[in-house]
C-alpha positions in Angstrom: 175.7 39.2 146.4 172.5 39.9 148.1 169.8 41.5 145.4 168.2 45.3 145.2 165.1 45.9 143.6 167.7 47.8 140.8 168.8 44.5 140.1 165.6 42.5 139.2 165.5 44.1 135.5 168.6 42.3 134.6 167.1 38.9 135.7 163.2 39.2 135.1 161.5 42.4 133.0 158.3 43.3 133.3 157.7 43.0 137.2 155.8 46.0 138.9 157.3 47.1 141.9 155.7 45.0 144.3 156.8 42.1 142.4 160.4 43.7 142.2 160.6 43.8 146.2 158.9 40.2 146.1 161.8 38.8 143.5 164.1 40.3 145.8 162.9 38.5 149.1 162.5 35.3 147.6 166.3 35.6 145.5 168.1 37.1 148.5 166.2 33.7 150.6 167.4 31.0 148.7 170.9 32.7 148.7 171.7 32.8 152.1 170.4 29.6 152.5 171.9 27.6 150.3 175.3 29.1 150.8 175.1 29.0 154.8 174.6 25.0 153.8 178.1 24.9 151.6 175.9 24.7 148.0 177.0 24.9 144.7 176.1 27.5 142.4 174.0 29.3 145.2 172.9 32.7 143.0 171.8 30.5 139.6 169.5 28.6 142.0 168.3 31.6 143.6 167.5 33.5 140.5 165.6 30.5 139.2 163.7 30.3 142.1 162.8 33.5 142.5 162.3 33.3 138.8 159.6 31.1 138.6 157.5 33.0 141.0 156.0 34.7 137.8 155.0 32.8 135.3 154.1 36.5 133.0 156.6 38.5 131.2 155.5 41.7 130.3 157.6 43.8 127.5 156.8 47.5 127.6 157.4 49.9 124.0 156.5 52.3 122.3 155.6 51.7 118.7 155.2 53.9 115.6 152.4 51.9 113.9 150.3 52.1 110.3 146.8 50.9 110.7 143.8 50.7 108.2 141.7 53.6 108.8 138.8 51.0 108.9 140.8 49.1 111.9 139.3 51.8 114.0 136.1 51.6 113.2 133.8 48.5 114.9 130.8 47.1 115.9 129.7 45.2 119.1 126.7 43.5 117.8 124.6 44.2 121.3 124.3 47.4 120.8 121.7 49.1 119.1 120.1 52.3 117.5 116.7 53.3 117.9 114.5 56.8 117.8 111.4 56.8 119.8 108.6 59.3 120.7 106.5 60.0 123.6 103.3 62.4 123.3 102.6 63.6 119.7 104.7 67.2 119.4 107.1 66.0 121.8 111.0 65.6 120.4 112.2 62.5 118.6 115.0 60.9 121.1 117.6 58.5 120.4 118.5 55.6 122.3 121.9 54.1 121.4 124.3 51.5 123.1 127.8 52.3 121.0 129.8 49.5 122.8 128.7 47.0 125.8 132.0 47.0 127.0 131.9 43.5 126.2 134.3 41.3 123.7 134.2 41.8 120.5 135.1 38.3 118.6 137.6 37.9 115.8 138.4 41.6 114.5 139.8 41.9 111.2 142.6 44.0 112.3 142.8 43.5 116.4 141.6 39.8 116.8 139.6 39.4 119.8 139.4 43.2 121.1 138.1 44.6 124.4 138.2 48.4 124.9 138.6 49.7 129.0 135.9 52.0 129.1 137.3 54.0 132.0 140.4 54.7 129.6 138.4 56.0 127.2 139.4 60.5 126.3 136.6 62.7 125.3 138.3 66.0 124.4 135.3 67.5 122.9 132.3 69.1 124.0 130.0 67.4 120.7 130.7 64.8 119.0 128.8 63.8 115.3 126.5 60.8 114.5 127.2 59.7 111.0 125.8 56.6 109.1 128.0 53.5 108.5 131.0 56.7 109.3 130.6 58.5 106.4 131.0 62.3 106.8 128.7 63.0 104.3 125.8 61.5 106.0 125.0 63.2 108.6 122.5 61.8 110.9 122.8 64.1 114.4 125.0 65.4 116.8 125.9 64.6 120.9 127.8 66.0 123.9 130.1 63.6 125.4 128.7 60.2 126.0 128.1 58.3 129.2 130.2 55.7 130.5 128.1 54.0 132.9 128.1 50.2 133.8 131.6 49.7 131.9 129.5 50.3 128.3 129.6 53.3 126.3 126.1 54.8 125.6 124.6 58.0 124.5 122.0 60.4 126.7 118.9 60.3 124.7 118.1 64.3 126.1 121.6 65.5 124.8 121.0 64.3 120.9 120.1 66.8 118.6 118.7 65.3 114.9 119.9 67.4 111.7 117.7 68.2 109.4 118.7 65.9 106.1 117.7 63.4 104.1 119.7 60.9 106.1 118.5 61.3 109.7 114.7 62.0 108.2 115.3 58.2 106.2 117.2 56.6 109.8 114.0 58.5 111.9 111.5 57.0 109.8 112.5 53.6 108.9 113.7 53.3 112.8 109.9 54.1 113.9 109.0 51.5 111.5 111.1 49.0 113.3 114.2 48.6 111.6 116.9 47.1 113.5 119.6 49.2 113.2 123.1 48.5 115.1 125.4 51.0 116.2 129.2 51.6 115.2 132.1 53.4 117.1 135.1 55.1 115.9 138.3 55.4 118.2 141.6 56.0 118.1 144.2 54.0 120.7 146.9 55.8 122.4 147.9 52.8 124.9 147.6 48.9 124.2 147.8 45.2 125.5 148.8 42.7 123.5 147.7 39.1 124.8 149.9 36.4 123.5 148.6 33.0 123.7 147.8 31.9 127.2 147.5 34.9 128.5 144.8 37.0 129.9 143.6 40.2 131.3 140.9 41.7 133.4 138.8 44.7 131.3 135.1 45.9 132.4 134.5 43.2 134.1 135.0 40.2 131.6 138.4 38.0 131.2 139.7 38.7 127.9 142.4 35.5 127.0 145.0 35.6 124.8 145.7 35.8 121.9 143.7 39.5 121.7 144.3 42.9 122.4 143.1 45.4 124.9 142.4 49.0 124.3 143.8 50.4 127.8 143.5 54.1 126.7 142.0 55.8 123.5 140.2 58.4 122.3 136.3 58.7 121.1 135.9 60.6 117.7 132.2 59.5 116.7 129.7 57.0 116.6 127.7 55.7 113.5 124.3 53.9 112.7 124.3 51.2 110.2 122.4 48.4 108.6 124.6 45.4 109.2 127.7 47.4 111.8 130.4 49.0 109.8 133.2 46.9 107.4 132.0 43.1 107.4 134.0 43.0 104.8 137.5 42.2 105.7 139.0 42.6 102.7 137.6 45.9 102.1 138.6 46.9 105.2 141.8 45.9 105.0 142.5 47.7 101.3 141.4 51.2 102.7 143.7 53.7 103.7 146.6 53.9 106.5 146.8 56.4 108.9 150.0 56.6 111.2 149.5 55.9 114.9 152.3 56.4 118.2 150.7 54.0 120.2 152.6 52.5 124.0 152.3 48.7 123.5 152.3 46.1 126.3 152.9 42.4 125.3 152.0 39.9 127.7 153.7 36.7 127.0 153.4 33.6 129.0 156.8 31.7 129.5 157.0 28.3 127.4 155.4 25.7 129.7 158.6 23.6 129.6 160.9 26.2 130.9 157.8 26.9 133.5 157.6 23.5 134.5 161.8 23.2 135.0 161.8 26.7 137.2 158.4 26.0 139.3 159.2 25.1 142.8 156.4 23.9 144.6 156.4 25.4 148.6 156.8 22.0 150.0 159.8 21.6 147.7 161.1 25.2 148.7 160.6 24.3 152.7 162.7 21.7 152.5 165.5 22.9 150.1 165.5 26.6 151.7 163.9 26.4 155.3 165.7 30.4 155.9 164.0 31.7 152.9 160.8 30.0 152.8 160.6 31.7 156.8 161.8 35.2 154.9 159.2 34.8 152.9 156.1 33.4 154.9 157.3 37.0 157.1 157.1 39.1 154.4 153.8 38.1 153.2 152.7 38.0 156.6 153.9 41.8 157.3 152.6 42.8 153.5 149.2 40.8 154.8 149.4 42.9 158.4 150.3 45.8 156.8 147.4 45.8 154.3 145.0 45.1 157.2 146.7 47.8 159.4 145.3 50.3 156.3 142.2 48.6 155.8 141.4 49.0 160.2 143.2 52.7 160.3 141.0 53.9 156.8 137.5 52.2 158.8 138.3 53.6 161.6 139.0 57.4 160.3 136.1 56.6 158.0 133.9 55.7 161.3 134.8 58.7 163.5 134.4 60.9 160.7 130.6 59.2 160.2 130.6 59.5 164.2 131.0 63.0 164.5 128.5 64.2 161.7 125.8 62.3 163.2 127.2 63.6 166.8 126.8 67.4 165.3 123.5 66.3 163.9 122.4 64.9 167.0 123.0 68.1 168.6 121.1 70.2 166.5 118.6 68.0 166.4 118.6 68.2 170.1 118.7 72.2 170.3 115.8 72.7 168.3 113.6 70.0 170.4 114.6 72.0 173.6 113.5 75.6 171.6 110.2 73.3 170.8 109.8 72.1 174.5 110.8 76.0 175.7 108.0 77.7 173.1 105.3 74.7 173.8 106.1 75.4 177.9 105.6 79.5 177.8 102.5 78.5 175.5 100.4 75.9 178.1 101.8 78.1 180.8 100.4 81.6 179.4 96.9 79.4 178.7 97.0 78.3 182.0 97.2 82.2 183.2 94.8 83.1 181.1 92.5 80.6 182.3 92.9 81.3 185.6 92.7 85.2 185.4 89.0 84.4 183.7 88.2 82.2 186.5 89.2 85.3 189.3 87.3 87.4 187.0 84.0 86.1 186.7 83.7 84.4 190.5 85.0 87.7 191.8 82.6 89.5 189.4 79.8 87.4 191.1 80.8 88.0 195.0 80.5 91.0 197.1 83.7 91.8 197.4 84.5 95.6 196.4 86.7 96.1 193.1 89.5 97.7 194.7 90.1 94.5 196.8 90.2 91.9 194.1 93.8 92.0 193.3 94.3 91.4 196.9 92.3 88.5 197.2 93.9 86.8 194.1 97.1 86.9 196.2 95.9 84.4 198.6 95.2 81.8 195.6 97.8 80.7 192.9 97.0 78.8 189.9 100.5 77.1 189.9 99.0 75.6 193.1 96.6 73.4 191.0 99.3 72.5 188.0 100.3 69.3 188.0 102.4 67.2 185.4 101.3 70.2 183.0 97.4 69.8 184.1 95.4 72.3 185.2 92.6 71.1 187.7 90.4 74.3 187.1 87.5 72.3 189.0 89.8 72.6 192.6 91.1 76.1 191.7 87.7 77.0 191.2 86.7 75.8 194.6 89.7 77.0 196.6 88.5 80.6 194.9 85.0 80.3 196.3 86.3 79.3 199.8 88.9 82.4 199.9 86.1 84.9 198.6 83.8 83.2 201.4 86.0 84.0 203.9 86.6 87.5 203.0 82.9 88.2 202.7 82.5 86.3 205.9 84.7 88.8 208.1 82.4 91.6 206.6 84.4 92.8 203.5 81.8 93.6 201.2 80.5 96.2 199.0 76.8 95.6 199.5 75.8 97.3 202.5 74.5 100.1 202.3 76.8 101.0 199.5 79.8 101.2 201.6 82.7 98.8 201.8 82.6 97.9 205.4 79.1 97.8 207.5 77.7 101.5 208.0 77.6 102.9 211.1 74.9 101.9 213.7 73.1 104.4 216.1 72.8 102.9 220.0 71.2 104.4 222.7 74.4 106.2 224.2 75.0 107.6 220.8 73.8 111.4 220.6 72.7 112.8 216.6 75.8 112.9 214.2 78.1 111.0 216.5 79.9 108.2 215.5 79.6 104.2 217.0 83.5 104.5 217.8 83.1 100.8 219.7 81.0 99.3 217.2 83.1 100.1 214.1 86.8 99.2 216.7 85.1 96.3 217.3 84.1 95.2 213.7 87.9 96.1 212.4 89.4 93.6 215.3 87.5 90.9 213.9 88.2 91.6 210.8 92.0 91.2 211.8 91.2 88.0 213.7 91.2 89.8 216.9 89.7 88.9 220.1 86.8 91.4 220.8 86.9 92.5 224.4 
């Protein structure tokens, strides 16, 4: 009978899925081998093999349990609680570590106890701070604490003191340096039970068996005390019960005689099951492919998706250096001009050209002639001016003779009183035009 993952249950609780379809491979493996080579009792040997592929058995329920009210109270002697003060006037502040998120050794109730942090419920928005848990002590009061760095720890800006006796006694013998610790009270919704030889991961320590992990609970307050809360065992264990539905996960570790009679070592398995030990060595290799296949596809999106913001980025980046380029370009440009119009204005302003001609002459010279590379050589526009107006004034275009813009008229001896030296002025006009005068 070739194995589902349905089936694994009836041979081997407590596998995840991933085991399940593992199990599966390895049972299904051994099976076909062993009965394409005429063995005996094929699916015993199968099931054992695949078996002892997991050494861990874990047994999921759900338990109605009475615990010690004082079970839920403890102490993780690295924490602390301390007030302290800045400027005089300013408000007292307390600093307190609740819980590391470390170990806490040999609990009266729980044994070696760790509690996952990031399982940890905070239903409320405040939350008290009582000494050594006793309601009638109020010391202060906090909004829901952090849970940075696996440890469980209170924001110094969101604790607000009360005023009695009890906070004004823990305020002032803290400023006088007593060393008080800090105490939590929580209530477990989901645990781990580590049998002996065991182990599990939680905030980043290895807790090993036999203990018990927190995996989900609730925060109900925390406490300052002298010495942390209930050293006293038997105390503790006298006071009262409160009932408590809690989902319990035991992990037990097979005896190490029936782990030693199931193991099968992969040389062993190679030579016994050559079929299934290829089955296998492909499935891991296409669960190995596959994982990497995610890992490159995930990069990849995650790359493009990186790509394309600095792409848009880019391009904004690049529009507004063009706007710059564009508004620092019309700026030199219109200095230029500007430059150049007072140049044409004061050289013209000097010459004896008429004013009705300037704008004429400025046609013949361009600044944009004498821009290079963004430079403006104002010593050669300057001088290319001064030649133009030269040559102008040199073909008699002036305003300086006898107040007139061309040369006056000139009397000769042909010339009667009142006439006009038609020749003389036909003749000045045709050089003017760069004529030939006959």
């Amino acid at each position: 009978m070739p194995w589902s993952v349905g089936d694994v249950d009836s041979h081997k609780k407590g596998l995840t899925p991933a085991q399940k379809k593992k199990w599966v491979g390895i049972a299904n493996g051994v099976l076909k081998d062993c009965q394409s080579k005429g063995g005996k009792d094929c699916e015993g040997k199968a099931i054992r093999i695949a078996n002892s592929s997991f050494s861990m058995e874990v047994v999921m329920k759900k338990e109605t349990q009475k615990i010690p009210e004082a079970a839920l109270h403890f102490v993780d002697h690295n924490c602390f609680a301390a007030v302290h003060q800045g400027k005089e006037g300013e408000k007292v502040k307390l600093d307190m570590v609740a819980y590391s998120g470390g170990i806490i050794k040999g609990h009266f109730w729980w044994g070696d106890l760790a509690i996952d942090v990031s399982g940890m419920k905070f239903p409320k928005e405040k939350y008290p701070i009582l000494e050594a848990h006793d309601t009638n002590r109020k010391i202060a009061f906090t909004s829901k604490p952090l849970t940075e760095g696996n440890k469980l720890s209170l924001d110094p800006d969101k604790v607000e003191f009360m005023d009695t006796p009890y906070a004004q006694e823990f305020i002032k013998l803290s400023k006088a340096g007593f060393p008080y610790e800090s105490s939590i009270y929580a209530v477990p919704t989901s645990i781990e039970r580590l049998e002996e030889g065991a182990s599990a991961e939680v905030n980043g320590f290895t807790l090993k068996g036999p203990g018990t992990v927190w995996r989900q609970s609730v925060f109900k307050e925390a406490s300052v005390c002298v010495f942390g809360y209930d050293s006293n065992t038997r105390s503790a264990a006298l006071s009262k019960e409160i009932e408590l539905d809690v989902d319990v996960a035991s992990m037990i570790k097979l005896e190490e005689k029936e782990v030693k009679s199931e193991m099968i070592t992969l040389v062993q398995f190679k030579a016994e099951s050559p079929e299934a030990y290829k089955e296998l060595v492909e499935q891991i290799r296409l669960e190995l492919q596959s994982g990497y296949d995610k890992a490159k596809s995930d990069l990849e999106a995650k790359f493009d998706q990186e790509k394309t913001k600095l792409q848009n980025e880019m391009a904004v980046k690049d529009a507004k250096i063009l706007e710059m380029e564009k508004a620092d370009a019309i700026r030199a440009e219109n200095e230029i001009k500007a430059k150049s119009e007072s140049i044409w204005t004061a050289t013209l302003t000097e010459s004896n050209i008429p004013v009705h001609l300037h704008d004429k002459v400025k046609k013949h010279v361009s600044h944009s002639q004498f821009v290079k590379d963004g430079v403006f050589d104002e010593a050669k526009f300057k001088e290319a001016i001064q030649t133009e107006i030269k040559d102008w004034e040199s073909k008699g275009v002036t305003s300086k003779v006898l107040g007139s813009s061309f040369s006056s008229k000139k009397e000769t001896q042909n010339s009667t009183d009142g006439d006009v030296d038609v020749e003389g002025t036909t003749n000045r006009l045709l050089k003017l035009a760069g004529q030939k005068v006959k």
